[in-house]
DSSP file (Angstrom, degrees, kcal/mol; ACC not computed):
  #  RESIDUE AA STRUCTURE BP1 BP2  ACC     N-H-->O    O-->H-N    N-H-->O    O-->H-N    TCO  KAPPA ALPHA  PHI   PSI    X-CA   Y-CA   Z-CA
    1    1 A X              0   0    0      0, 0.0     2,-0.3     0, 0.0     3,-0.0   0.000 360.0 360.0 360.0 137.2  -17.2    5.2    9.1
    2    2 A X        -     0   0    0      4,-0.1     2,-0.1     2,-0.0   146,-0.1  -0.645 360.0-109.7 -91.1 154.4  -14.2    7.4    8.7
    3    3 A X     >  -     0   0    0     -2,-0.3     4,-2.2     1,-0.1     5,-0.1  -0.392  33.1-105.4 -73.3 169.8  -14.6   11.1   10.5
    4    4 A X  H  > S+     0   0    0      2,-0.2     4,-1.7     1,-0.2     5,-0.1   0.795 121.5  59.9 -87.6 -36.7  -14.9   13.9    8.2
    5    5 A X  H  > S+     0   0    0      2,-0.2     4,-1.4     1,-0.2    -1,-0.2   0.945 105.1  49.5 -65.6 -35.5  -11.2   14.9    9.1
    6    6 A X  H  > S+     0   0    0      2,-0.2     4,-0.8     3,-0.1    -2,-0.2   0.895 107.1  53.5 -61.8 -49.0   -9.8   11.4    7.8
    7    7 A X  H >X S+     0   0    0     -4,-2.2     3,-2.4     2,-0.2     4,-1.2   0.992 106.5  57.2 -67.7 -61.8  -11.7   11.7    4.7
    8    8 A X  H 3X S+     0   0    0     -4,-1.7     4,-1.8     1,-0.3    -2,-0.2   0.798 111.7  41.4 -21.7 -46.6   -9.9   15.3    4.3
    9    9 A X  H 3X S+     0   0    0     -4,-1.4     4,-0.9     2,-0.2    -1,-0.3   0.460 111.4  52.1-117.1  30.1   -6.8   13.9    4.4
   10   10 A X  H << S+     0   0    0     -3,-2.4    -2,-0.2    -4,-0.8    -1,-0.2   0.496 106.2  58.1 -72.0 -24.1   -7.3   10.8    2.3
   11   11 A X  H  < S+     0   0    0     -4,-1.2    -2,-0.2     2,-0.2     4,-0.2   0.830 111.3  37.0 -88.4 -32.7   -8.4   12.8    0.1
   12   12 A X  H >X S+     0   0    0     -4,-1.8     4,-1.6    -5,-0.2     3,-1.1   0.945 120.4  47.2 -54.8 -52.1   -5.0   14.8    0.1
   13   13 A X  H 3X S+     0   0    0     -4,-0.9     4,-1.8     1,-0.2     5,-0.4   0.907 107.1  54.7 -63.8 -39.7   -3.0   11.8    0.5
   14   14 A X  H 3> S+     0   0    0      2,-0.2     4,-0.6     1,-0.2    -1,-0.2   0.831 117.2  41.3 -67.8 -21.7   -5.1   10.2   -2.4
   15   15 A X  H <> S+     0   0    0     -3,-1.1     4,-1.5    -4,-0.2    -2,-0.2   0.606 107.7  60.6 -99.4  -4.5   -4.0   13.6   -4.7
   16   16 A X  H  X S+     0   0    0     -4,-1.6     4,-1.5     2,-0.2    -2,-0.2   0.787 107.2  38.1 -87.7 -22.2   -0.9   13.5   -3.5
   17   17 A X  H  X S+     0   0    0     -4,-1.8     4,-2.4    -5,-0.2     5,-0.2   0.805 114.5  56.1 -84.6 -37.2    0.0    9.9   -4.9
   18   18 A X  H  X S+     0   0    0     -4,-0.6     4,-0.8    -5,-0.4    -2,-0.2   0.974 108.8  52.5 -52.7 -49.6   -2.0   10.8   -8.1
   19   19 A X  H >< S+     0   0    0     -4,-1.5     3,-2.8     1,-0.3     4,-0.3   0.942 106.9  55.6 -22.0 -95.4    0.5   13.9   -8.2
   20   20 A X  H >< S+     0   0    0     -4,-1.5     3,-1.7     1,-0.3    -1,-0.3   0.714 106.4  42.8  -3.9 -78.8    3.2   11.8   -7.9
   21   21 A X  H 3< S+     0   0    0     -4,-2.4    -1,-0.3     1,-0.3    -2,-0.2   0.613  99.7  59.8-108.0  24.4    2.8    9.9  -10.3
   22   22 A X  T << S+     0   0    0     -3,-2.8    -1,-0.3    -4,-0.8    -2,-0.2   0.348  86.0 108.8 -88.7  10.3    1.8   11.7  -13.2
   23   23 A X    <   -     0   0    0     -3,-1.7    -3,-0.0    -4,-0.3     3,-0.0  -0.221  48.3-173.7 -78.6 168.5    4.9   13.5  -12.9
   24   24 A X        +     0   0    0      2,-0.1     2,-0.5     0, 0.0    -1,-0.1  -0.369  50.4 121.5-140.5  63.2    7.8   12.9  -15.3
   25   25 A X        -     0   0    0      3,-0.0     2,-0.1     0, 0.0    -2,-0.1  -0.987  59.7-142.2-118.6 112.5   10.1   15.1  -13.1
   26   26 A X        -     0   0    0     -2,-0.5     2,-0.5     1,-0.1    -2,-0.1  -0.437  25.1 -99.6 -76.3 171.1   13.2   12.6  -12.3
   27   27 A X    >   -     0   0    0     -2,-0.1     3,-2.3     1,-0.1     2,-0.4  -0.530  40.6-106.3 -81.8 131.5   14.6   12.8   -9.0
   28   28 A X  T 3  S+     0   0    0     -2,-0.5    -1,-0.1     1,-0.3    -3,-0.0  -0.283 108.2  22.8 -58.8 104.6   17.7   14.8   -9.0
   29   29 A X  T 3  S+     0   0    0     -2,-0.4    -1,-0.3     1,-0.3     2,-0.1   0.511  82.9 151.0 101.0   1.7   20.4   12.4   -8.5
   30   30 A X    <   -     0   0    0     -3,-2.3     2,-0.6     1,-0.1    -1,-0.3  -0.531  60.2-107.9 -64.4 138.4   18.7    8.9   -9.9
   31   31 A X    >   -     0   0    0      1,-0.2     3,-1.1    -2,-0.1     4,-0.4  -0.718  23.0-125.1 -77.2 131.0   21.0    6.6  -11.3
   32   32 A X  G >  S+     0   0    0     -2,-0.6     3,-6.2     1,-0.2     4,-0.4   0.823 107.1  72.1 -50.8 -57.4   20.0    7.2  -14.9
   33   33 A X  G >  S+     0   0    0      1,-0.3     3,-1.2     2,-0.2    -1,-0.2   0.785  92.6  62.0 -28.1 -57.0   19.5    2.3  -14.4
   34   34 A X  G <  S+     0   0    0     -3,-1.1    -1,-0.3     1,-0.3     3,-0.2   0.635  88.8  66.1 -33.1 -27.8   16.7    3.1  -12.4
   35   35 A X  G <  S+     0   0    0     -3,-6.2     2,-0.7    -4,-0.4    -1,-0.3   0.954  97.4  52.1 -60.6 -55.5   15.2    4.6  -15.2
   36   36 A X    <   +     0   0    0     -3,-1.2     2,-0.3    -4,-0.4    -1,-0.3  -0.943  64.1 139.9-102.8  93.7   14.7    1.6  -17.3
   37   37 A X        -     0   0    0     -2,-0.7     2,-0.1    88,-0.5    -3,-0.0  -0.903  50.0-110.2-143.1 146.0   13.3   -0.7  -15.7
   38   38 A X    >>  -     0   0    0     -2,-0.3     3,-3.3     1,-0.1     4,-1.2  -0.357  19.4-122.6 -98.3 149.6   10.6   -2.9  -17.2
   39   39 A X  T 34 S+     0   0    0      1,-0.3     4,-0.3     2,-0.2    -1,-0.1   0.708 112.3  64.3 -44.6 -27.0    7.1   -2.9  -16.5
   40   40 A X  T 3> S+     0   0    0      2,-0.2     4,-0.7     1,-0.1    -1,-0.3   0.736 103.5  40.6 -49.0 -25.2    8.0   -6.7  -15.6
   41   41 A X  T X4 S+     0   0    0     -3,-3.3     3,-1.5     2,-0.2     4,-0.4   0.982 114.4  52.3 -98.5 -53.8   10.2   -6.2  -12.9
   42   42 A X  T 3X S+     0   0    0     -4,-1.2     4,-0.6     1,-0.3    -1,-0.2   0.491 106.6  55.8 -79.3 -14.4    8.0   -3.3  -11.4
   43   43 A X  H 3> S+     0   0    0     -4,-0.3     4,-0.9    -5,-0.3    -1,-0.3   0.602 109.9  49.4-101.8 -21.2    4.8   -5.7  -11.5
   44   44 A X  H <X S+     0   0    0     -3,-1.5     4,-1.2    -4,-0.7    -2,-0.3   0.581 109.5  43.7 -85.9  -9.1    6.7   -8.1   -9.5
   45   45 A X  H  > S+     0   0    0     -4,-0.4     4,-2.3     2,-0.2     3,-0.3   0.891 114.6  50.6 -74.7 -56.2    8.0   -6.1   -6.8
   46   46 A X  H  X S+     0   0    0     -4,-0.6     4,-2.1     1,-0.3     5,-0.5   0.816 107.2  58.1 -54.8 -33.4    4.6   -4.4   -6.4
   47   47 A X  H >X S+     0   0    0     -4,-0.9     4,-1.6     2,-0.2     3,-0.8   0.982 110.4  42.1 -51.2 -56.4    3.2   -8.0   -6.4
   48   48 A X  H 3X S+     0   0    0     -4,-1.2     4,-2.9    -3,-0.3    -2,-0.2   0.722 107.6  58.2 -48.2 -34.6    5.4   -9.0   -3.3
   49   49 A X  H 3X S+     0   0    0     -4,-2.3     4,-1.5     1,-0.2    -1,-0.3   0.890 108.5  43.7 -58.8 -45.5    4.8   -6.1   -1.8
   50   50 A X  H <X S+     0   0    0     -4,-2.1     4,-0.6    -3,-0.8    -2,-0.2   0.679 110.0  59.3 -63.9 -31.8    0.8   -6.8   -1.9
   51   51 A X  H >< S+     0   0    0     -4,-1.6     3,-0.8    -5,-0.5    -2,-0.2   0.885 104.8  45.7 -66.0 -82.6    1.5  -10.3   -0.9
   52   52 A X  H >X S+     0   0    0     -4,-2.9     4,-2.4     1,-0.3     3,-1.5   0.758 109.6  55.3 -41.2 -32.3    3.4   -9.2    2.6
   53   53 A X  H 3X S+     0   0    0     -4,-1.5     4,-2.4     1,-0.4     5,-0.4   0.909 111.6  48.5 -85.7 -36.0    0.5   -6.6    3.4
   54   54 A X  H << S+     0   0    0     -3,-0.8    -1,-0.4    -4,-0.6    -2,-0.2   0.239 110.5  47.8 -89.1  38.6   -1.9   -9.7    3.0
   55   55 A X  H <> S+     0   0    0     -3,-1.5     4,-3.3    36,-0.1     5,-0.2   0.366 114.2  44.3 -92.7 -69.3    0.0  -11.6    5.0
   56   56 A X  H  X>S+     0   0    0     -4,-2.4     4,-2.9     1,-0.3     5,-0.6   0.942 114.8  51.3 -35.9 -54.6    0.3   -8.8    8.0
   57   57 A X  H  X5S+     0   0    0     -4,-2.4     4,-3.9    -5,-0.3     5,-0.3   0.980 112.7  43.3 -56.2 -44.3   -3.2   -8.0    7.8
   58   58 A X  H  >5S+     0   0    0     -5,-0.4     4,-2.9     1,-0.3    -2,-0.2   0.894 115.6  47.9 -64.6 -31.4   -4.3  -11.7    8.1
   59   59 A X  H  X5S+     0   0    0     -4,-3.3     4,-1.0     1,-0.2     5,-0.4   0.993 117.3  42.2 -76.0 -53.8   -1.8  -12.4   10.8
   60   60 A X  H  X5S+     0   0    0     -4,-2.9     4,-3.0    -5,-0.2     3,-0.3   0.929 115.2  56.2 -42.2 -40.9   -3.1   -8.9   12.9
   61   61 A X  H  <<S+     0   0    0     -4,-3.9     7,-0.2    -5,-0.6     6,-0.2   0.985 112.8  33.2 -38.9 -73.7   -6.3  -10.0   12.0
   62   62 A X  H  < S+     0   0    0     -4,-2.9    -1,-0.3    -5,-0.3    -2,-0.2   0.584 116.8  53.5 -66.8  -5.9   -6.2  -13.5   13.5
   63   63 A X  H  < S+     0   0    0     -4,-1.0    -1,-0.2    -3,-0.3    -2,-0.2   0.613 130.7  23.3 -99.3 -33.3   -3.9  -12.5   16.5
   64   64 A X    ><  +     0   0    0     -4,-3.0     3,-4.9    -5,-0.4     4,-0.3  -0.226  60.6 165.5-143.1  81.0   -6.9   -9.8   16.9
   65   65 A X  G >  S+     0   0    0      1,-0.3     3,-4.4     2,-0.2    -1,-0.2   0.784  73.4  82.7 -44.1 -74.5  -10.4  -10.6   15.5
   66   66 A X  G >  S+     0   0    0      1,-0.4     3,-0.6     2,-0.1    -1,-0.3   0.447 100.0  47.9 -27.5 -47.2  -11.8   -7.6   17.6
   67   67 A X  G X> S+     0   0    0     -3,-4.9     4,-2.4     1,-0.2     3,-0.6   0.577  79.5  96.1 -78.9  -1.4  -10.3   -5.7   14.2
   68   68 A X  H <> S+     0   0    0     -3,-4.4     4,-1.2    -4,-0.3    -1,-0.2   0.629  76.7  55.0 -46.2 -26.5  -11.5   -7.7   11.7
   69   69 A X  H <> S+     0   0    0     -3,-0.6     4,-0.7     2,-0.2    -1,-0.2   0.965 122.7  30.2 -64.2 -49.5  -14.5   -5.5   10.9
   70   70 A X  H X4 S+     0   0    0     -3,-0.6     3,-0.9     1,-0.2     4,-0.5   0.979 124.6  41.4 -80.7 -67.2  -12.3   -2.6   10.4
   71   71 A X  H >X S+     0   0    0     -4,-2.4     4,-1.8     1,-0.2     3,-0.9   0.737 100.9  71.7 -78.5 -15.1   -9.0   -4.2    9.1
   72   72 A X  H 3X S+     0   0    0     -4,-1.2     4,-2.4     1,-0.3    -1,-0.2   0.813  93.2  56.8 -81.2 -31.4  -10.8   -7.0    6.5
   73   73 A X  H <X S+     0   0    0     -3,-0.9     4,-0.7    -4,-0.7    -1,-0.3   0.791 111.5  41.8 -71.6 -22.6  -12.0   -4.2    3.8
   74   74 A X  H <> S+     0   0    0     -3,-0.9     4,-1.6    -4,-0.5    -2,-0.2   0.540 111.4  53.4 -99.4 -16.2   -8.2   -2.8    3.4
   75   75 A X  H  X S+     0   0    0     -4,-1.8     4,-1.4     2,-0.2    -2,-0.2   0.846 117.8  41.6 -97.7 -22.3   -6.6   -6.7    3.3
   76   76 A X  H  X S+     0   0    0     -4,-2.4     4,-2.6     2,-0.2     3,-0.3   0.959 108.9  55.1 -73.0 -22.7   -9.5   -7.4    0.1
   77   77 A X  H >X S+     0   0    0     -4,-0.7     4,-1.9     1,-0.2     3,-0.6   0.997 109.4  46.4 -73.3 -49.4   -8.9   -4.1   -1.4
   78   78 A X  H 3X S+     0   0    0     -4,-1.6     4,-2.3     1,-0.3    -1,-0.2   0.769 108.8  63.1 -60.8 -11.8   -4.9   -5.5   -1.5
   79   79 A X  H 3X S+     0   0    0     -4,-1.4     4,-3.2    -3,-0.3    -1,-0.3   0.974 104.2  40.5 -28.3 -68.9   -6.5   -8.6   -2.8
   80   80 A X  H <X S+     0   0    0     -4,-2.6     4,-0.7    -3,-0.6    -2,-0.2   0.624 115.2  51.2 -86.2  -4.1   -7.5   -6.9   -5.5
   81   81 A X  H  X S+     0   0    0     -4,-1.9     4,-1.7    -5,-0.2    -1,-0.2   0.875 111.6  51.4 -63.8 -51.8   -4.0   -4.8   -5.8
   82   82 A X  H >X>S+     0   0    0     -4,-2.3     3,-1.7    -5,-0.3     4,-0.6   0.992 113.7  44.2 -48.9 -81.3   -2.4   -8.0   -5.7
   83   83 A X  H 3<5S+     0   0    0     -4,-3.2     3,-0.4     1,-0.3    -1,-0.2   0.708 104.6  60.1  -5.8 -54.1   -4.9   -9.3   -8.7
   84   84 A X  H 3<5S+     0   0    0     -4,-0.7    -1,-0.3     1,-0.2    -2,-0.2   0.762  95.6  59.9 -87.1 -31.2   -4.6   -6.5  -10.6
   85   85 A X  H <<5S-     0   0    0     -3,-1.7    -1,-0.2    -4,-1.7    -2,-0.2   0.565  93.9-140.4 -76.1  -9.0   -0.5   -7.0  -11.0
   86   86 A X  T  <5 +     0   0    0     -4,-0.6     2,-0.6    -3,-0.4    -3,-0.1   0.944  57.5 136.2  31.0  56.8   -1.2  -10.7  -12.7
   87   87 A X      < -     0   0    0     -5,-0.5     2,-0.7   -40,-0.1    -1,-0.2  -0.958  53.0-154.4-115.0 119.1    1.6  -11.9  -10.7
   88   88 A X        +     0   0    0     -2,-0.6     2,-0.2    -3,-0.1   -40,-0.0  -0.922  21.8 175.8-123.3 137.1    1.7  -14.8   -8.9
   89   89 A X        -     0   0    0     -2,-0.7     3,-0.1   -42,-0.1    -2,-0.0  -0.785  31.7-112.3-113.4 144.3    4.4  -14.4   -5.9
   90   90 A X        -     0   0    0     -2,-0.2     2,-0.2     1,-0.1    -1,-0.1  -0.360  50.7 -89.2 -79.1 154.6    5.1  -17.4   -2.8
   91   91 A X        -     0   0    0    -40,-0.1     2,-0.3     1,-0.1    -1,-0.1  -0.376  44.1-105.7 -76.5 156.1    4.0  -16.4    0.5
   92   92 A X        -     0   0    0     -2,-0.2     3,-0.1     1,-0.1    -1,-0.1  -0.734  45.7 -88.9 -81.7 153.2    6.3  -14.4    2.8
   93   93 A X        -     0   0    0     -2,-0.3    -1,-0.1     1,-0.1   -38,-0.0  -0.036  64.6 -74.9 -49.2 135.5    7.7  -16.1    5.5
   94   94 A X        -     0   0    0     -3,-0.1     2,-0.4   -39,-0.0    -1,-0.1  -0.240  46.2-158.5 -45.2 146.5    5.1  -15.8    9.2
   95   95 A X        -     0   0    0     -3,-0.1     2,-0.2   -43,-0.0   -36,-0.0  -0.704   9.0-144.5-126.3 125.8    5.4  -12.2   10.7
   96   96 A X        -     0   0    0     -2,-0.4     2,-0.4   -37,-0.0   -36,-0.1  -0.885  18.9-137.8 -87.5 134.9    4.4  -12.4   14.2
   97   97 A X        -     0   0    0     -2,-0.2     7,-0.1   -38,-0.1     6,-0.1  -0.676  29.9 -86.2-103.6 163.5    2.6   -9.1   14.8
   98   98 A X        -     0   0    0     -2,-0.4     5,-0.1     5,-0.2    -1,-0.0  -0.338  36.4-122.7 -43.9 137.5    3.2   -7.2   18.1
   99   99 A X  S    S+     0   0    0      4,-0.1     2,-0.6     3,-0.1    -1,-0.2   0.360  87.0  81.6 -34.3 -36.3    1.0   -8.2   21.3
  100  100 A X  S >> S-     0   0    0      1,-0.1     3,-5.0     2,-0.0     4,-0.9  -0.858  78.0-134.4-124.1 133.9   -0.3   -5.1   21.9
  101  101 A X  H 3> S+     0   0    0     -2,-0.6     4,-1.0     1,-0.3     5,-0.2   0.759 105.5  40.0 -39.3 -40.8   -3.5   -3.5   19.9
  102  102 A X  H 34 S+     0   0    0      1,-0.2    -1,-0.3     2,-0.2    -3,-0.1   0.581 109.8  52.5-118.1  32.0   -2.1   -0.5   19.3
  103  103 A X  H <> S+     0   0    0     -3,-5.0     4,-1.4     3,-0.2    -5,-0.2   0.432 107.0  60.8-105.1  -5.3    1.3   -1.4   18.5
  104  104 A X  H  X S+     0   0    0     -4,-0.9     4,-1.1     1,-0.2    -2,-0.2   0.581 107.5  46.3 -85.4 -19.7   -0.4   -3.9   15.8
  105  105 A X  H  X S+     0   0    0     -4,-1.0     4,-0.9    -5,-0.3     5,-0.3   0.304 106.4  55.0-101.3  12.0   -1.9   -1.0   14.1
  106  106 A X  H >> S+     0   0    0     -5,-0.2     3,-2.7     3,-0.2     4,-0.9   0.566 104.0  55.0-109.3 -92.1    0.9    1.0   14.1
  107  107 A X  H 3X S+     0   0    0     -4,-1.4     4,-2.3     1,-0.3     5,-0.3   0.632 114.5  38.7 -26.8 -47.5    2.9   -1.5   12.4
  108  108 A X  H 3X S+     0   0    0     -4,-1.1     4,-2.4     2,-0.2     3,-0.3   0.985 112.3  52.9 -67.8 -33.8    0.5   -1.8    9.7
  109  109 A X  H XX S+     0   0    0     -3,-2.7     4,-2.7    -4,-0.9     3,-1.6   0.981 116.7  46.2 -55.3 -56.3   -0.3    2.2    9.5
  110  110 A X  H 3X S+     0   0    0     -4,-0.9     4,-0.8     1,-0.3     5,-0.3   0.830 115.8  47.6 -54.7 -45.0    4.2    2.1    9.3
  111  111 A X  H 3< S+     0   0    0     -4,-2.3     4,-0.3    -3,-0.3    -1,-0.3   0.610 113.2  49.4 -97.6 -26.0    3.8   -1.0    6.4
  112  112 A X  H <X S+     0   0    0     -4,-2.4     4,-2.1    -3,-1.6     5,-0.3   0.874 108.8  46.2 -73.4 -46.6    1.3    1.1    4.7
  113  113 A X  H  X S+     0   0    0     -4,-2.7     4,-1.3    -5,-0.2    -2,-0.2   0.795 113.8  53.9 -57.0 -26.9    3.2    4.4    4.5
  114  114 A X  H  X S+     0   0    0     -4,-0.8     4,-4.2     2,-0.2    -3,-0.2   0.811 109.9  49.7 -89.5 -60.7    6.2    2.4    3.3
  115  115 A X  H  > S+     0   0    0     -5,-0.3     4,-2.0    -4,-0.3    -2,-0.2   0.895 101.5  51.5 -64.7 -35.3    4.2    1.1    0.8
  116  116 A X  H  X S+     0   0    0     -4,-2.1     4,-1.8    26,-0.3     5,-0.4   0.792 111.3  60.1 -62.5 -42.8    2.4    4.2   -0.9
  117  117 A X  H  X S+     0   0    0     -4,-1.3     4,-2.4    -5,-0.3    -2,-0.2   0.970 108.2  35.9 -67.4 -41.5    6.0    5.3   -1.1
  118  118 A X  H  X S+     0   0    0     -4,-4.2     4,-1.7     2,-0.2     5,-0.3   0.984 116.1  55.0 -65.5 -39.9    7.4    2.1   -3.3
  119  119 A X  H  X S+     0   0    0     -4,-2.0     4,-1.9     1,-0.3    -2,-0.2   0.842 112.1  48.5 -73.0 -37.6    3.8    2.1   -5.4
  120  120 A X  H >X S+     0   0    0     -4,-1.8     4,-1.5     2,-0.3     3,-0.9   0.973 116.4  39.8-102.8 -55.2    4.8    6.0   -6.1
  121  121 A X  H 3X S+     0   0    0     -4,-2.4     4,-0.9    -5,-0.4    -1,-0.3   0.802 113.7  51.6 -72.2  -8.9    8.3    5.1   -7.1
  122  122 A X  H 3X S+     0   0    0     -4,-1.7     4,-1.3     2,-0.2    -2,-0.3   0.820 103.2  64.4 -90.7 -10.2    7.0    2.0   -9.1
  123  123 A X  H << S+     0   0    0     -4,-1.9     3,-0.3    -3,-0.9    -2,-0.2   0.965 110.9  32.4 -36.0 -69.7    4.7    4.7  -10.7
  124  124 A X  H  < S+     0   0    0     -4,-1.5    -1,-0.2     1,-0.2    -2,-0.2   0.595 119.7  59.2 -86.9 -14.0    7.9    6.6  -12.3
  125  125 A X  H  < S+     0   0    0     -4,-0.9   -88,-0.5    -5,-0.3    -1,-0.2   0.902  87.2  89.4 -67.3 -47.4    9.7    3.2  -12.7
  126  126 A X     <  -     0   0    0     -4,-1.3   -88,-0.1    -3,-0.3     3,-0.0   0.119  58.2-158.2 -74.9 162.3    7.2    1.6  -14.8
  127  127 A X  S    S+     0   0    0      1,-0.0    -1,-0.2   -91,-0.0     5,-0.1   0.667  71.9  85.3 -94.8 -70.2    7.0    1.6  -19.2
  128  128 A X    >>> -     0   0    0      1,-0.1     4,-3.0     3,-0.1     3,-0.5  -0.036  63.0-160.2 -80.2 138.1    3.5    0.9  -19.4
  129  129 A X  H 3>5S+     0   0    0      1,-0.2     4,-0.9     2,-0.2    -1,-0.1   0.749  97.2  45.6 -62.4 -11.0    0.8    3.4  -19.3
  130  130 A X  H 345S+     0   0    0      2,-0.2    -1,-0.2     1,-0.2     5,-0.1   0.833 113.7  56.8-101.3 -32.0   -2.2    1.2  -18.4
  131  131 A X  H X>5S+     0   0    0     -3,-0.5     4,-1.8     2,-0.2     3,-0.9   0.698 110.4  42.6  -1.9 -61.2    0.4   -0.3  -15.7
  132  132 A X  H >X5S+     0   0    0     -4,-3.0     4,-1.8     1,-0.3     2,-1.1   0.912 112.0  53.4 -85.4 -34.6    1.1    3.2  -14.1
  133  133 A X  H 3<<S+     0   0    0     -4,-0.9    -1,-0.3    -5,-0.5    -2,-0.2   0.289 107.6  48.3 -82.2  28.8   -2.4    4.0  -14.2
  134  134 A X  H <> S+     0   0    0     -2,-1.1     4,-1.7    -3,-0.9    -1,-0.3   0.126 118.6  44.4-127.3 -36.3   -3.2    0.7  -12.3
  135  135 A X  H <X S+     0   0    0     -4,-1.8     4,-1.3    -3,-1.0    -2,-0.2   0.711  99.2  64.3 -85.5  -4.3   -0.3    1.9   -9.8
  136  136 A X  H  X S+     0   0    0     -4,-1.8     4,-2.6     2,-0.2    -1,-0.2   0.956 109.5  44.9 -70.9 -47.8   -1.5    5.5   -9.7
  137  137 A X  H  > S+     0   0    0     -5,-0.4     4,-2.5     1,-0.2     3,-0.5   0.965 113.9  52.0 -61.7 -62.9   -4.9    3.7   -7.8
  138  138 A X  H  X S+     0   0    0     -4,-1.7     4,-2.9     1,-0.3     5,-0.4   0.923 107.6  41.1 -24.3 -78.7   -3.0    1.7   -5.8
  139  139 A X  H  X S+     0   0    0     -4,-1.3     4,-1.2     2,-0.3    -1,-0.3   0.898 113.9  55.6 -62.7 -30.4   -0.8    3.7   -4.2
  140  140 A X  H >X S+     0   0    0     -4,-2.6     4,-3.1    -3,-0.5     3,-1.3   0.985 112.4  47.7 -43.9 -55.8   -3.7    6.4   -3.7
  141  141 A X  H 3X S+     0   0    0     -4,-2.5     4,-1.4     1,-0.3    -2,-0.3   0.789 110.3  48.8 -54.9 -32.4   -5.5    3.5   -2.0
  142  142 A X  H 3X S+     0   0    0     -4,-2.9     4,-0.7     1,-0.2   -26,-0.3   0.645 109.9  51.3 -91.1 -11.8   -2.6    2.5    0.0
  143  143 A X  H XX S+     0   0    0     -3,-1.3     4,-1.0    -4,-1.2     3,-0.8   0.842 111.4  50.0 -85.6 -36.5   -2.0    6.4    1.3
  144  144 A X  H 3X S+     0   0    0     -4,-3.1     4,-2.5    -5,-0.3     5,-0.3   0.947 101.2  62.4 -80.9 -25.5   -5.7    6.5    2.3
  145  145 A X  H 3X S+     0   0    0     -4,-1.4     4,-0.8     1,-0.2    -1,-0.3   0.802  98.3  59.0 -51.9 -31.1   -5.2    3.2    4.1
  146  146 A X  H XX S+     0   0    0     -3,-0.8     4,-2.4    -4,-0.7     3,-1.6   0.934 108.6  39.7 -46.3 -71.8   -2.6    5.1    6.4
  147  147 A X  H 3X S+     0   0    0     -4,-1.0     4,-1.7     1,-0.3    -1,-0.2   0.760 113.7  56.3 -87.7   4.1   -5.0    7.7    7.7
  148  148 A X  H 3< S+     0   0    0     -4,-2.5     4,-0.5     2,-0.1    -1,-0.3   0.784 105.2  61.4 -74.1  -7.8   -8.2    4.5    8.0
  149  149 A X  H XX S+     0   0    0     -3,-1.6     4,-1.9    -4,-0.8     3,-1.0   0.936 104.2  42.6 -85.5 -64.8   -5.3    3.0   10.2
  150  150 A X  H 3X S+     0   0    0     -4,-2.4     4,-1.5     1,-0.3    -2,-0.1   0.868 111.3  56.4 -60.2 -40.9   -5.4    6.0   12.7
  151  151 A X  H 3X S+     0   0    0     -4,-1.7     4,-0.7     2,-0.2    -1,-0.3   0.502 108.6  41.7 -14.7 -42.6   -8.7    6.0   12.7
  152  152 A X  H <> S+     0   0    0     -3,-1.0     4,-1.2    -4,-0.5    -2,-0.2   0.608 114.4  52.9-100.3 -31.1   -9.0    2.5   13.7
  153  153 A X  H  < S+     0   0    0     -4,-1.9    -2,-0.2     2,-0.2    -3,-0.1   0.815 106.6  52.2 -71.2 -25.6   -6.3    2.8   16.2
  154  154 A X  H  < S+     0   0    0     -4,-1.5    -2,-0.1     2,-0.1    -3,-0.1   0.838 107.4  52.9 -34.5 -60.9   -8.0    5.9   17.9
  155  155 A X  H  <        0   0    0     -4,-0.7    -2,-0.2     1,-0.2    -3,-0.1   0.992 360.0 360.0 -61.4 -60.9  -11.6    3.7   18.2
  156  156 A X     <        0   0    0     -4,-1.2    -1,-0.2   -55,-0.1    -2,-0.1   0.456 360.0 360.0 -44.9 360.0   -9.5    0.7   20.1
């Protein structure tokens, strides 16, 4: 159960990615290529990207079951990120994750933040509408993972 302050700012972080990417305000200084790029290309990063975070979760997982209750509901929801991009991507290459519990959640909480931030920029990358509005979820979900992360490093 997340504390009532973690749901507060999931709930920010979760409007703040919606924000995001409903915009159509480029960034000042994009190289206009960046623009155009096709809903392909942007459905395959974002697959890879959802491939490495199920890799990292399974490997924290299995280097530390003790989190599996906690960390196993955020590696199916990137299942189903992963799913939803109707990509199929090769695994990434083994990540060993750090030794110590709460330097394994930090990594992921770091891999998570990193990640809401490409889903927001494949948000304004993307052509298709049903596409951003599949990335819009995503990347909310991956900002909220951030503050379930501290949360779960806090309890340990």
């Amino acid at each position: 159960m997340l504390a009532r302050s973690t749901g507060v700012a999931c709930a920010f972080a979760g409007a703040g990615a919606l924000a995001a990417c409903g915009t159509d305000t480029v960034r000042p200084g994009a190289p206009a290529a960046s623009l155009a790029v096709g809903s392909g290309s942007v459905s395959q990063a974002v697959a890879t990207s959802e491939r490495a975070l199920i890799a990292r979760y399974t490997e924290t997982i299995a280097a530390f079951v003790q989190l599996a209750p906690s960390l196993e509901p955020l590696l199916r929801q990137h299942e189903e990120h992963l799913a939803a991009t109707g990509v199929e991507v090769p695994e990434p290459p083994v990540h060993t994750p750090p030794s110590d519990l709460h330097a394994a959640t930090s990594a992921l909480r770091q891999a998570e933040l990193s990640a809401a931030i490409e889903r927001r920029e494949s948000c304004l990358l993307a052509t298709e509408p049903e596409l951003i509005r599949t990335l819009t979820f995503i990347a909310a979900s991956e900002a909220s993972h951030v503050a379930a992360l501290r949360a779960v490093s806090h309890r340990s």
